[in-house]
N, C-alpha and C positions, 0 to 999 in steps of 0.2 A: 704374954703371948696369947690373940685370940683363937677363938676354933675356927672362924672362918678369916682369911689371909688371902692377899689378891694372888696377882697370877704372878709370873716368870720373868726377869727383867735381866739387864746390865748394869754392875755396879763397879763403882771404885775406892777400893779401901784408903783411906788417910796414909797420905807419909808413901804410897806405891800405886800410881794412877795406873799404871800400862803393867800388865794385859788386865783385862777388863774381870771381874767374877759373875759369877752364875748367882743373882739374889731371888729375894723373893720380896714383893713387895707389901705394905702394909695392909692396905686401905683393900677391903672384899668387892670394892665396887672399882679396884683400878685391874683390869685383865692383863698388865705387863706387856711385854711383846712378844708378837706371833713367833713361835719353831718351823724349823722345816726339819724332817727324818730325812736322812738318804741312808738306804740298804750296803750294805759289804757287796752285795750283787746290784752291781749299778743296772744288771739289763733287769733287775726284778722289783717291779713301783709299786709292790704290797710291802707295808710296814708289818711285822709277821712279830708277834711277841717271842721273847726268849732269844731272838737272834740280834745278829749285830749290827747297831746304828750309827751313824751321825746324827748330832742334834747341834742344829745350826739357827740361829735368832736372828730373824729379817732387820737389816740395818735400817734404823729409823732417823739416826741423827749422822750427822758427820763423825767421820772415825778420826779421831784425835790420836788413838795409839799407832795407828797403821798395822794392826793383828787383825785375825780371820774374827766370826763370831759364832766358832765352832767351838764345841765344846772340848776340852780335856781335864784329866788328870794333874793337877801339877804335881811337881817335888814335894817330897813329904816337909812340912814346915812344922821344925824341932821347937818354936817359940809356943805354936797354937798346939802341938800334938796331931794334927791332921793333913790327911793329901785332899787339898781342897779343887774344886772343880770350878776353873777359869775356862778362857778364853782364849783364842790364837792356836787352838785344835787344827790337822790336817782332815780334809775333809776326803775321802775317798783313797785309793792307793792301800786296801787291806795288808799289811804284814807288819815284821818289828819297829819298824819307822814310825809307824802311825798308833803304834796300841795304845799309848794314853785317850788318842778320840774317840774308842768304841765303846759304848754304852747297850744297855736291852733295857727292852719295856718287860717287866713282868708283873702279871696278874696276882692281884692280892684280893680281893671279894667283889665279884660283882658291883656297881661299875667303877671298881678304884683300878689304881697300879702302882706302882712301884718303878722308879729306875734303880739299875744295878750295871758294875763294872764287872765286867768278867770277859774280857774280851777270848775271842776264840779265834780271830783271824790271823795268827801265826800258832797254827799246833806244836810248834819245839822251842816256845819262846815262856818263859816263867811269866806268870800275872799276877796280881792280885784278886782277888774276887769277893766284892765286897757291896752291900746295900748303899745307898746313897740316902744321906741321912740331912737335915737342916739342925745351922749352930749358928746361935747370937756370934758375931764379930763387931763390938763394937756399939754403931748404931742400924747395923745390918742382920739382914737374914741372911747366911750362906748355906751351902751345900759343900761336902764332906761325902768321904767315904765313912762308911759308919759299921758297928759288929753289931749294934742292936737293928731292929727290923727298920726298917726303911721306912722316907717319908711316903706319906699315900696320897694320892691327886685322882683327878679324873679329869677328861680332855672336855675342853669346852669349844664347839665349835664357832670358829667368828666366819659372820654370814658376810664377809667381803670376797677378795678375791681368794680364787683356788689356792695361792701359795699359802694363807694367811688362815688355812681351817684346822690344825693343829696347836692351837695355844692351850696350855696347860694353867690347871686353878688348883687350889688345896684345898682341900675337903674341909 
């Protein structure tokens, strides 16, 4: 594994095409695909660290699975040990229906960050709370909830259009 690794993609693990996972791609000169944030407070269009997101991946190709390309949590998977971070996330609609989609950007040193699960938008409902971390699956890069420190990134802005200026890279 290199130190520097492209940006942020869709992928599909062998033997389970649908819902799609959260990789990360190989090549430092491929930027993946653009993100969009949406806020818990839909009337609020600052992405604000430490609160609570959607992260949604602008659709570049035909959707094959018919899922959203919103992030979640999935079911903890007893084969690999981990609650890995797919696709087909509800996008907006804050409470217990929805806590696997909510994610935070949190600050790790000047200009990196960190994602993290912690969602806060049902105060009476149990979470997990956990750094989000990257693990070989395969021939893949994925993401994981992880107890060790999280992966670190910093946002790379792409000079296209306004939706398309949050794409994330790995340090």
């Amino acid at each position: 594994m290199g130190w520097w690794w492209g940006g942020l993609a869709l992928g599909r693990p062998s033997g389970n095409p649908c819902p799609e996972v959260v990789t990360q791609r190989k090549s430092s000169v491929d930027n993946g695909i653009p993100v969009i944030f949406s806020n818990s407070d839909s009337n609020d269009r600052v992405v604000r660290l430490s609160s609570d997101i959607n992260i949604e991946f602008i659709r570049l190709r035909p959707n094959i699975c018919r899922t959203t390309t919103v992030w979640k949590v999935d079911d903890y998977d007893h084969s690999a040990g981990k609650w890995w971070v797919v696709t087909n996330g509800v996008k907006g609609n804050p409470g217990a229906n929805t806590l696997t989609s909510w994610f935070r950007i949190e600050t790790e040193r000047s200009p990196f960050y960190t994602f993290k699960y912690c969602p806060a938008v049902c105060g009476t409902c149990p979470a997990l709370c956990n750094e989000i971390g990257k693990y070989t699956d395969g021939e893949m890069v994925r993401f994981a909830l992880s107890t060790s420190p999280g992966w670190s990134f910093y946002f790379k802005k792409v000079k296209k259009s306004a939706t398309e200026i949050q794409q994330v890279v790995h340090i």
